[in-house]
C-alpha positions as CSV (number, residue, x, y, z in Angstrom):
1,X,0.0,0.0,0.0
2,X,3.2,2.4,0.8
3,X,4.7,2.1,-2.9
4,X,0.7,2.5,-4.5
5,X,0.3,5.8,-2.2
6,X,3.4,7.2,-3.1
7,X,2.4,6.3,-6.7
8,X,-0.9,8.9,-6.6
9,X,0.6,11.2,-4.4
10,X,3.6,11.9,-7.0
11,X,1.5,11.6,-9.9
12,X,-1.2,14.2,-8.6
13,X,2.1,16.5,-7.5
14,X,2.8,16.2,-11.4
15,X,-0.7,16.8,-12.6
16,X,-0.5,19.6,-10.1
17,X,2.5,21.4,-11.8
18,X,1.6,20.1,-15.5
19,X,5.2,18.2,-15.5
20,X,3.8,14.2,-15.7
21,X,5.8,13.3,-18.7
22,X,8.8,13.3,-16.6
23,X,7.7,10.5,-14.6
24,X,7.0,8.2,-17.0
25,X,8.5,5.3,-14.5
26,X,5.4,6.0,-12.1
27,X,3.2,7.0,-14.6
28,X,3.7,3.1,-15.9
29,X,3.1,2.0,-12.6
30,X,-0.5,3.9,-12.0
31,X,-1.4,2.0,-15.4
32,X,-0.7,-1.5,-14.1
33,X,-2.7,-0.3,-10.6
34,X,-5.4,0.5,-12.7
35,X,-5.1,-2.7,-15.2
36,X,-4.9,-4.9,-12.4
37,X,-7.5,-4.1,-9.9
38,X,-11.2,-3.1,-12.2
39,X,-12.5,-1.9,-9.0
40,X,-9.4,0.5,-8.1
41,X,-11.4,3.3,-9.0
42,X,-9.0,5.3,-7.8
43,X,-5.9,4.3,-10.2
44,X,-8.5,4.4,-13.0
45,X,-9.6,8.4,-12.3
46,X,-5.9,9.5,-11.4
47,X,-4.8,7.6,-15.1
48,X,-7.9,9.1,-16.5
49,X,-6.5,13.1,-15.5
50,X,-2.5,12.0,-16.2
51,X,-4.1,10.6,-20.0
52,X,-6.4,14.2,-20.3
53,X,-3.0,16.4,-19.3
54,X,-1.2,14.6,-22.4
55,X,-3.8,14.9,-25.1
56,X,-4.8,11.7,-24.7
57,X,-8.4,12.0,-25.3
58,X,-10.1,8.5,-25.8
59,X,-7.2,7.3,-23.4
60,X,-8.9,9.4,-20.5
61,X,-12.3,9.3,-21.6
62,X,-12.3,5.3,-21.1
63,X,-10.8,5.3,-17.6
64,X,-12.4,8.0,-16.5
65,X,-15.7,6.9,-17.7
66,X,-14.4,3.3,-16.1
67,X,-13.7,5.2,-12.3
68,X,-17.2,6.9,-12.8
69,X,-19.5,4.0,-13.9
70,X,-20.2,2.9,-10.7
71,X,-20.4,4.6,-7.1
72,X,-19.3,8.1,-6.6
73,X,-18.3,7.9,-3.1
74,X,-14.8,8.0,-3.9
75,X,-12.2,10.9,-3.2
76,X,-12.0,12.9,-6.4
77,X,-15.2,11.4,-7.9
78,X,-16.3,15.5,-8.6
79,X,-13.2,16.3,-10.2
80,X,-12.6,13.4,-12.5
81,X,-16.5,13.7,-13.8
82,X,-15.2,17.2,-14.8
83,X,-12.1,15.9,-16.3
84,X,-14.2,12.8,-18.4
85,X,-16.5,15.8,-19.5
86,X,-13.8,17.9,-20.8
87,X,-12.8,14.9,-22.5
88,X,-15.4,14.7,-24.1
89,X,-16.1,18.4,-25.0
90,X,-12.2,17.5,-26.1
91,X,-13.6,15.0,-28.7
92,X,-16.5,17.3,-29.7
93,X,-18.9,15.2,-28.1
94,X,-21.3,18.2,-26.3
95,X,-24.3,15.7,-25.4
96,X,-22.0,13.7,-23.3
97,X,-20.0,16.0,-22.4
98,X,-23.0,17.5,-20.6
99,X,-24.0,14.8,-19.1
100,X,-21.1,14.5,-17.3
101,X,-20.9,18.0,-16.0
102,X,-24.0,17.2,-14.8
103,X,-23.8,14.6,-12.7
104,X,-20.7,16.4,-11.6
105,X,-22.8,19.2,-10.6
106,X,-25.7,18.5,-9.3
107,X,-25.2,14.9,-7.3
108,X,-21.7,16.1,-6.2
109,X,-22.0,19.9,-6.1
110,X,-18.5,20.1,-8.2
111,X,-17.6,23.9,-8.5
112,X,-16.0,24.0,-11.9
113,X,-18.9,21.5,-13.4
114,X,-21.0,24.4,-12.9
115,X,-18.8,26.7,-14.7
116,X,-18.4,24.3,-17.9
117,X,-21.8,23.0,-17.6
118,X,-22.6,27.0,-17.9
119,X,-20.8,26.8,-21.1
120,X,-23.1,24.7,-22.9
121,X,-26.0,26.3,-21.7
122,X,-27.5,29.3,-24.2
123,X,-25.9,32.7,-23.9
124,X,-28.1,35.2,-21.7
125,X,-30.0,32.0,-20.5
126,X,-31.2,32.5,-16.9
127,X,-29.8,28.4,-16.3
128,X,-25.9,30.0,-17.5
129,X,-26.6,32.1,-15.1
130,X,-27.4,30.1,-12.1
131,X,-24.6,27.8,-12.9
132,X,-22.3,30.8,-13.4
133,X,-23.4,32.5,-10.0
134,X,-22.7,28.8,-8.5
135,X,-19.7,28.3,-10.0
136,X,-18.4,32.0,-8.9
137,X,-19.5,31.7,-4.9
138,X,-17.9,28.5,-5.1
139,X,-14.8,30.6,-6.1
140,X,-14.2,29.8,-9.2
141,X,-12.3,32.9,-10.7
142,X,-13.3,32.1,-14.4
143,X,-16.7,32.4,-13.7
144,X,-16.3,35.3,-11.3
145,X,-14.5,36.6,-14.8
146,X,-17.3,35.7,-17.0
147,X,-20.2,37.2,-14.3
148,X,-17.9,40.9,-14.4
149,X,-18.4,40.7,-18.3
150,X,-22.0,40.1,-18.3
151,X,-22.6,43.1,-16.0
152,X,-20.3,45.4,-18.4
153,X,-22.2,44.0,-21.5
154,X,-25.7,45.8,-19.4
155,X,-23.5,48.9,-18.6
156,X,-22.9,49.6,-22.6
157,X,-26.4,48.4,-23.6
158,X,-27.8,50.9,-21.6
159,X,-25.9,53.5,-23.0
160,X,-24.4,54.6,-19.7
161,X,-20.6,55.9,-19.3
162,X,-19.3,55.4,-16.1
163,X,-17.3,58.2,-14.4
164,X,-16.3,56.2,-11.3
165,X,-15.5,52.6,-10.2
166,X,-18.7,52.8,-8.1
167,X,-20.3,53.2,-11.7
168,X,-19.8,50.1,-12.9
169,X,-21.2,48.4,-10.1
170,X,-21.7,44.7,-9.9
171,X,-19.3,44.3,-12.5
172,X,-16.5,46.2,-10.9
173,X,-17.1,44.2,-7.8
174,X,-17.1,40.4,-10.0
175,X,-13.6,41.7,-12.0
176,X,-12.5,42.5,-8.3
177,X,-12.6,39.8,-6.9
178,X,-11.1,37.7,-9.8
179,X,-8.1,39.8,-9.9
180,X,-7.3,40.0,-6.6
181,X,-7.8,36.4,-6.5
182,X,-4.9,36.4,-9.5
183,X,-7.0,36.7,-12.4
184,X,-5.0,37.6,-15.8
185,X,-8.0,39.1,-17.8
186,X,-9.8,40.6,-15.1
187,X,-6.7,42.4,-14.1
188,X,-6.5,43.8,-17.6
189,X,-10.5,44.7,-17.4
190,X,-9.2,46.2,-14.0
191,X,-6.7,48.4,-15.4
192,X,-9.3,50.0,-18.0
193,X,-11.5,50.3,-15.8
194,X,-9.2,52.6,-13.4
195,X,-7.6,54.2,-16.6
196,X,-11.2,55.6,-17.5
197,X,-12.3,56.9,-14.4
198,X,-8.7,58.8,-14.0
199,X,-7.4,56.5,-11.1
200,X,-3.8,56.4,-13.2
201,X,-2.3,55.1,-10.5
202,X,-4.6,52.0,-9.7
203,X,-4.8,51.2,-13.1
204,X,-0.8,51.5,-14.1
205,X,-0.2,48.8,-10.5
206,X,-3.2,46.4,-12.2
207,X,-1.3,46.1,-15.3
208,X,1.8,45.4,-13.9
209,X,0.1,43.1,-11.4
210,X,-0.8,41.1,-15.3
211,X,2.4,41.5,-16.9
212,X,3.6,39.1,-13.9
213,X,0.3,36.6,-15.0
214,X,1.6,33.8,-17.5
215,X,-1.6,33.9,-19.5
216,X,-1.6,37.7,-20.3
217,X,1.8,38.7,-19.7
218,X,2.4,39.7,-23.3
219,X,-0.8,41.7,-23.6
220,X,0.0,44.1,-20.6
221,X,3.8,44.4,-22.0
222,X,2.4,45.1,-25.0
223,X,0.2,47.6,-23.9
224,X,2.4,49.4,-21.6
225,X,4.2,51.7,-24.5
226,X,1.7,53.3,-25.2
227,X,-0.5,53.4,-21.8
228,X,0.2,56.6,-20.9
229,X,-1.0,58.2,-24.0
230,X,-4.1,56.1,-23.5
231,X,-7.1,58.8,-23.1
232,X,-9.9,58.2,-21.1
233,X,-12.3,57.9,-23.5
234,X,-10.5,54.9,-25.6
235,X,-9.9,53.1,-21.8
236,X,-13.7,53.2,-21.3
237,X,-14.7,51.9,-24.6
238,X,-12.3,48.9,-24.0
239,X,-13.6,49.0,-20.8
240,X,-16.9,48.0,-21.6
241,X,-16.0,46.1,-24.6
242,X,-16.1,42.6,-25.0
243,X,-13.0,40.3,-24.3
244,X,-10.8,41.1,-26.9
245,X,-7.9,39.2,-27.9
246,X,-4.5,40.6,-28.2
247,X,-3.7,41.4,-31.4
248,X,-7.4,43.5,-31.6
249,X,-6.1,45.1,-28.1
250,X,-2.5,45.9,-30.2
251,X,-4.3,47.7,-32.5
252,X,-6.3,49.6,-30.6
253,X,-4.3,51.4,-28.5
């Protein structure tokens, strides 16, 4: 039992840091744990996540759909729903793919199921909605991300311009707590946001708070050159703009 615990516990520590291809040794191991024993649901849903983190689609869609067959009383039943879901959203299979996040969801109150199940649902639907305001108290900072947006999308529909960060209300408060929770895009939201209502100062610390996030480090740097000569009015039109992507931001500014 010593060797098989150390076996999950380094695996998950590789999952955790995206680094399991370097441990091809254990990662051979897990396989025969999970060949050996059909009811080691445990070795199948821990394979199941190591196969999902290599691209291995069909490869984690059959042991993860082997772990979650049965009972779902088993530690990190929740997450590797989510992860067989993905997998199948992976293979463009959005009809099981559901299914799983719901199940995941619903019997097991998974956090991020909510989030992806939200995904699937229709846009402006009041169900994304519930699931995204799940998935967000839950504290999950995507959805937290995707809740800011919604509330921006209102602001500009209604025609209104905000002058402070009290303005923009709900959404101010959603793009809050993502960023401060490490957020990349809501950092970047954050910093327009500031920028338009002439808090220079706020704004200039939230985008150097995202040139240190992996994800959008090369949109802040490439922003910063020309930040300062960013007016107001162009900050609050991106401000309330949708998510753009960076080359739209580049040329923007």
């Amino acid at each position: 039992m010593g060797e098989e615990t150390a076996t999950y516990e380094l695996i998950q520590s590789a999952l955790n840091q995206g680094r399991v291809g370097e441990h091809q040794t254990t990662f051979h191991r897990l396989k025969r744990l999970a060949q050996d024993d059909p009811k080691n649901v445990d070795a199948q849903a821990l394979l199941g996540k190591a196969l999902f983190s290599q691209g291995d689609y069909a490869g984690a869609r059959d042991w993860l759909t082997q772990a979650t067959n049965g009972h779902l009383n088993f530690a990190g039943s929740g997450e590797a729903l989510t992860c067989l879901g993905r997998a199948h959203l992976a293979e463009n299979n959005a009809v099981l793919a559901e299914t799983a996040f719901r199940r995941a969801a619903l019997q097991l109150d998974e956090a991020p199921a909510y989030y992806h199940l939200a995904q699937l649902q229709e846009a402006g639907s009041e169900a994304r909605n519930v699931y995204l305001l799940k998935a967000a108290s839950s504290g999950v900072l995507e959805a937290c991300h995707d809740l800011g947006m919604l509330e921006l999308k209102k602001i500009k529909e209604a025609g209104k311009k905000p002058t402070s960060l009290e303005d923009y209300g709900m959404a101010r408060e959603w793009l809050q707590i993502a960023a401060n929770d490490g957020f990349g895009m809501s950092m970047l939201k954050m910093a327009f946001m500031c920028k338009a209502v002439g808090q220079d100062e706020n704004a200039l610390a939230w985008l150097e708070k995202a040139k240190a996030k992996e994800d959008v480090a090369a949109i802040a740097k490439g922003l910063a050159p020309q930040w300062a000569k960013t007016s107001k009015e162009e900050a609050l039109e991106l401000s309330l703009s949708p998510q753009r992507s960076r080359r739209q931001l580049y040329h923007t500014l």
